[in-house]
Phi, psi and omega in degrees: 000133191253111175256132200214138149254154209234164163195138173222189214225356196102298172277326164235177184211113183277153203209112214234086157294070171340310187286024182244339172306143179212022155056011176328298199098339193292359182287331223249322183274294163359296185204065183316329167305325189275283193281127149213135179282328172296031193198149190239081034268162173313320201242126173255112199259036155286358176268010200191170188289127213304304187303320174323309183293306169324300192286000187247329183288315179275023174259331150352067183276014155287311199110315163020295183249124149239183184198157141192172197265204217271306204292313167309239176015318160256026209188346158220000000 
């Protein structure tokens, strides 16, 4: 099952596919406002500035993680 989640900010929407994860941490040390696992849901994507967010979601070396934004995702 490719299960996937979403979370957004308004401007964007982060897309968190579990099964691709391979838990590296670099989302949980990089920018800890946003991915922290010990919080429920994991990803605040209120935590940090939408570039924070971007640039820390494509340092993903998984894949895992992606993002794009909300007017693209529903309008193109």
């Amino acid at each position: 099952m490719n299960m996937k989640k979403y979370y957004s900010n308004g401007e964007i929407t982060v897309v968190w596919q579990p099964s691709l994860c391979v838990h590296s941490g670099m989302c949980l040390n990089g920018l800890p406002s946003v991915f922290n696992n010990g919080n429920s849901p994991w990803i605040n994507p209120q935590g940090a500035t939408t570039a924070e967010i971007i640039k820390q979601v494509e340092a993903c070396p998984s894949g895992a993680l992606k993002w794009h934004r909300n007017e693209e995702f529903y309008h193109g």
